[in-house]
C-alpha positions as CSV (number, residue, x, y, z in Angstrom):
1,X,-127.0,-35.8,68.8
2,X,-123.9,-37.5,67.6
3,X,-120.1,-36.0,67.9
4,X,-117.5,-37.3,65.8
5,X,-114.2,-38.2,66.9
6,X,-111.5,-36.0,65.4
7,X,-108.3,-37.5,66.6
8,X,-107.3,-40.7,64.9
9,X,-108.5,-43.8,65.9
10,X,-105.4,-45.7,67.6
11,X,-104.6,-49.0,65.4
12,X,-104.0,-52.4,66.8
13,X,-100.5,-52.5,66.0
14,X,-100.0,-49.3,67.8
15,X,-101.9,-50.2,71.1
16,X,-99.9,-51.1,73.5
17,X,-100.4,-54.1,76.4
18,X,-98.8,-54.6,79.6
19,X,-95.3,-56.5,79.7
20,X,-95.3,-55.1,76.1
21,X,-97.6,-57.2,74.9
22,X,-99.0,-56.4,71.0
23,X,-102.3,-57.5,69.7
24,X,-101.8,-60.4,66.8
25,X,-102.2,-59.2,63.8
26,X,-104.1,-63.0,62.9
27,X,-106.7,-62.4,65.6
28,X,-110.1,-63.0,64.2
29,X,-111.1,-60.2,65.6
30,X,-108.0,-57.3,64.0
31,X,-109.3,-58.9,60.6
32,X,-112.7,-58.7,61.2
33,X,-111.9,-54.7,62.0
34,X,-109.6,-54.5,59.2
35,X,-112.7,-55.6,56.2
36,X,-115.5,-52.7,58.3
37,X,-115.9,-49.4,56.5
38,X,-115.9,-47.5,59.5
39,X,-116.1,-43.8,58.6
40,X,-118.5,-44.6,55.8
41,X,-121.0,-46.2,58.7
42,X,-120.1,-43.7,60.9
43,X,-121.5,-41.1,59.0
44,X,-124.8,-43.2,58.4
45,X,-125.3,-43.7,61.8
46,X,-125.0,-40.2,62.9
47,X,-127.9,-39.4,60.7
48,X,-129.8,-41.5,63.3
49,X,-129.6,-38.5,65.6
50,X,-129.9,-35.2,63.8
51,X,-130.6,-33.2,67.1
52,X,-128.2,-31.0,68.2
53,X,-129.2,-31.3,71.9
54,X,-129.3,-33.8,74.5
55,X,-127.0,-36.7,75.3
56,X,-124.5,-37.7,72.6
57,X,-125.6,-40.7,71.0
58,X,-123.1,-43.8,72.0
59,X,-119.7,-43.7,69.6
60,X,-120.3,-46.1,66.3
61,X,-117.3,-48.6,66.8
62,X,-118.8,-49.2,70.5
63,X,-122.2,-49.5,69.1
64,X,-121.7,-51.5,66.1
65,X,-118.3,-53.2,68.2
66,X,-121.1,-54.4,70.9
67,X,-123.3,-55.8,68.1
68,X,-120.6,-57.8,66.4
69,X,-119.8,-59.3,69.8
70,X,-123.3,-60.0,70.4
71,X,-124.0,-61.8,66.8
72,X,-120.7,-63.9,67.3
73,X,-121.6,-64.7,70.9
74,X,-125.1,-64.8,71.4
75,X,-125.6,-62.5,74.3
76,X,-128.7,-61.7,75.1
77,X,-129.8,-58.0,74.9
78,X,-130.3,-57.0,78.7
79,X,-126.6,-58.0,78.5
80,X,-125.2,-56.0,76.0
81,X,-127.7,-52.7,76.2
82,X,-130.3,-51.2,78.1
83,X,-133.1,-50.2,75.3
84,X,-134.8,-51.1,72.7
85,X,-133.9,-53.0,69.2
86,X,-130.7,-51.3,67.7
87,X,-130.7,-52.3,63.8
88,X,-127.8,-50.7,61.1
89,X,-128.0,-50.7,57.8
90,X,-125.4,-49.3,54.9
91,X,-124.2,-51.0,52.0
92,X,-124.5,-54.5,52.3
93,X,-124.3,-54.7,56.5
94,X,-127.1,-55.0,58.2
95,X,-126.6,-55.7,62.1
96,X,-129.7,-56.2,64.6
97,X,-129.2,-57.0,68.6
98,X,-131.9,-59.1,68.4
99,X,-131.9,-62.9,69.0
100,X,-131.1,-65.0,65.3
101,X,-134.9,-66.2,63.5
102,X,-132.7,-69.7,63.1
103,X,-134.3,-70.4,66.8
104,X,-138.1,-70.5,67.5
105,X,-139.2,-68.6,70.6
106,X,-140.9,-70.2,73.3
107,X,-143.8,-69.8,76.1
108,X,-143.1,-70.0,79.7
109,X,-144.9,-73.1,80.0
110,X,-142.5,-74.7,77.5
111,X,-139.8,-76.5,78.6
112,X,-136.2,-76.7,76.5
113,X,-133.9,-79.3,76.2
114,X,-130.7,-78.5,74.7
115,X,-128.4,-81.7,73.7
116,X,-125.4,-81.0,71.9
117,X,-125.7,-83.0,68.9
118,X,-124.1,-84.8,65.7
119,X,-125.4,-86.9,63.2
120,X,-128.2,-88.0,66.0
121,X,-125.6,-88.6,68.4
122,X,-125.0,-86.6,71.7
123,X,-121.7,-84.1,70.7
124,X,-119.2,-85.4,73.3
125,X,-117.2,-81.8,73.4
126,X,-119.6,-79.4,74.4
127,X,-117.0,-76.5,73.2
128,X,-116.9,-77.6,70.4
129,X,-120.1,-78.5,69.6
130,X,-121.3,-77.1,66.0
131,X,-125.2,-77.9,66.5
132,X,-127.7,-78.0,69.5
133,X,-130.9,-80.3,69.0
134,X,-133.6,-78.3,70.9
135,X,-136.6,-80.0,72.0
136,X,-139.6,-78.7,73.3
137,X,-141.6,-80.0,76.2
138,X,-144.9,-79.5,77.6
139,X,-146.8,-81.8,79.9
140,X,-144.3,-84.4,79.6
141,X,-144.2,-84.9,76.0
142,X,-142.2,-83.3,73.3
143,X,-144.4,-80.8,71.0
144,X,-141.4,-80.0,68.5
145,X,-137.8,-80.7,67.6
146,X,-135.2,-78.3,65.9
147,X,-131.4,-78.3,64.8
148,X,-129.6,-75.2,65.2
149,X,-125.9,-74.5,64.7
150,X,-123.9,-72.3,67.1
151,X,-122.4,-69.8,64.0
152,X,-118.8,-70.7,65.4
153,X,-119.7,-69.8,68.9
154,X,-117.9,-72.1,71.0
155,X,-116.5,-72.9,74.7
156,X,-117.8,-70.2,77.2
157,X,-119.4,-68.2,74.7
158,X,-121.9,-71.3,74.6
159,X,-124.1,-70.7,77.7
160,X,-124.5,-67.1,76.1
161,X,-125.9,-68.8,72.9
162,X,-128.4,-71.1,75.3
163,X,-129.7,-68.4,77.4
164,X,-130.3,-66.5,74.1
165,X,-131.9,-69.6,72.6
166,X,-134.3,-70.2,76.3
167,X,-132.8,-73.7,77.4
168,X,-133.9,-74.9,80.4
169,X,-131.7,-77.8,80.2
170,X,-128.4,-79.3,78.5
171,X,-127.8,-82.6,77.9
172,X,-124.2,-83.2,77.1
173,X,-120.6,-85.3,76.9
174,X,-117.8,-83.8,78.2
175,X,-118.1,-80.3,79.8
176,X,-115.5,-78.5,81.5
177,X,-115.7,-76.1,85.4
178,X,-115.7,-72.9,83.5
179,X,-118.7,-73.8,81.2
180,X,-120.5,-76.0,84.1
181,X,-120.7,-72.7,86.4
182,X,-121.3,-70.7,83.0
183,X,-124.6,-73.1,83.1
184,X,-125.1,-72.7,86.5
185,X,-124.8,-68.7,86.4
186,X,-127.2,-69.2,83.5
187,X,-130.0,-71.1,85.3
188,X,-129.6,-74.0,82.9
189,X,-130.2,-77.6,84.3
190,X,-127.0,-79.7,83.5
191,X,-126.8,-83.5,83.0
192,X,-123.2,-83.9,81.2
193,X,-121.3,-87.2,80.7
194,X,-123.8,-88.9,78.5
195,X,-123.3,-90.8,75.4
196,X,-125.1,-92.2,72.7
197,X,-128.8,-91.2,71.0
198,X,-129.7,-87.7,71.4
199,X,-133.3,-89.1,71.2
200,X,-132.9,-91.7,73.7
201,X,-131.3,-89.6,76.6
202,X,-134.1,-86.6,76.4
203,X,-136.6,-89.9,76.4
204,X,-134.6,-91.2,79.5
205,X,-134.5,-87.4,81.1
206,X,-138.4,-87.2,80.9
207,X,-138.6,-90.4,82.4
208,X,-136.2,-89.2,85.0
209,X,-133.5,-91.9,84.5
210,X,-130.9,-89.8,83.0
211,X,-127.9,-89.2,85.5
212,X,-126.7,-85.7,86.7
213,X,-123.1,-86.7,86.2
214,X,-120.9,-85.0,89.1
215,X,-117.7,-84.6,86.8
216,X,-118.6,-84.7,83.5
217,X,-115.3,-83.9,82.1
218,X,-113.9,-85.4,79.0
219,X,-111.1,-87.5,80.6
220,X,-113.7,-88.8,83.4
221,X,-117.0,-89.1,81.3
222,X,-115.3,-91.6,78.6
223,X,-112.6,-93.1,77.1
224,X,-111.3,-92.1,74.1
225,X,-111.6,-95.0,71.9
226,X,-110.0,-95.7,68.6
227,X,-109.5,-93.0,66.5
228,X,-110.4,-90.1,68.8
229,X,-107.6,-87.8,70.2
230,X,-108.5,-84.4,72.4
231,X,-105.7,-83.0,70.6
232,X,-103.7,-80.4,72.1
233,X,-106.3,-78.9,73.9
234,X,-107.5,-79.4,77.5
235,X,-111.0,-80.9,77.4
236,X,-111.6,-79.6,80.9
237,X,-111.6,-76.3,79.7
238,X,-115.4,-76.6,77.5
């Protein structure tokens, strides 16, 4: 069964933080509520459960709010939902909590190497890496390569996308603490601090040279040479 909400869904402009803080009306994620049809998915989805007994089905903006989160931060399922697949479909949406078809699912006797790539190089800012180069592994010899891009995931959100995509390892530039222990928490070998060929360091990692970098923060890994600026962000924090 599914009941409706009848009082008015608070806006963003009305919801009020502590210290009097007010949601931005520029956050990505106030416009990305602002373009969803709500009520008209709303009344879709309750057709999913026409019973009029039982547990009420979850509310839509929490279901479809979870899935939206999910897609733009590649959470694995167990994470998001105990259950099975979850798929909604009206008009021209169609969201699944399943992991993207971009990434090739592995056996358990594959091993994954992650490297955060450009243009064959190794990526040297792991948040903001735009593309992983995943190679697979078995017996000591790689079986198959593939490029995927993180869909403007980025920073922490990054060890969600790995975990969804089975990495086993990342091989990196800079990395900052957060993302190191979001590695760690994920059970993801990490060798950060590398430069150069993507190729070469995964060559040098199966023939165990490649060093496990203690610190493998931007400002100790390299030096920026001409031409390259961290900006005004903190590079510790990828």
């Amino acid at each position: 069964m599914y009941k409706f909400k009848r009082e008015k869904q608070i806006s963003f402009t009305d919801f009020n933080q502590p210290l009097g803080l007010q949601m931005n009306p520029d956050n990505r994620w106030v416009k990305k509520a602002a373009m969803i049809p709500w009520e008209t998915i709303e009344a879709e989805y309750a057709k999913l459960f026409p019973s009029h007994t039982g547990m009420p089905a979850k509310p839509l903006r929490m279901a479809l709010g979870s899935l939206l989160i999910q897609k733009q931060y590649h959470y694995p399922d167990e994470e998001l939902v105990e259950g099975g697949r979850i798929v909604i479909s009206v008009g021209n949406y169609t969201l699944e909590n399943s992991i993207s078809e971009e990434i090739t699912r592995k056996g358990s006797a594959i091993m994954r190497i992650a490297v955060t790539y450009e243009n064959g190089q190794i990526f040297q800012h792991f948040g903001r890496t735009e593309q992983f180069k995943l190679y697979d592994v078995a017996d000591g010899k790689i079986i198959s390569e593939q490029i995927v891009g993180t869909m403007g995931a980025g920073h922490g959100a990054l060890a969600g996308f790995l975990k969804n995509a089975q990495a086993d390892v990342l091989i990196c530039g800079g990395i900052g603490g957060g993302a190191q222990m979001a590695m760690q928490e994920a059970g993801i070998a990490l060798y950060g601090g590398n430069m150069g060929s993507a190729d070469d360091a995964v060559a040098s990692f199966l023939a165990n040279t490649l060093v496990q970098n203690e610190n493998p923060t931007c400002d100790h890994h390299h030096e920026h040479g001409e031409g390259h600026s961290c900006g005004t962000h903190s590079c510790g924090g990828h």
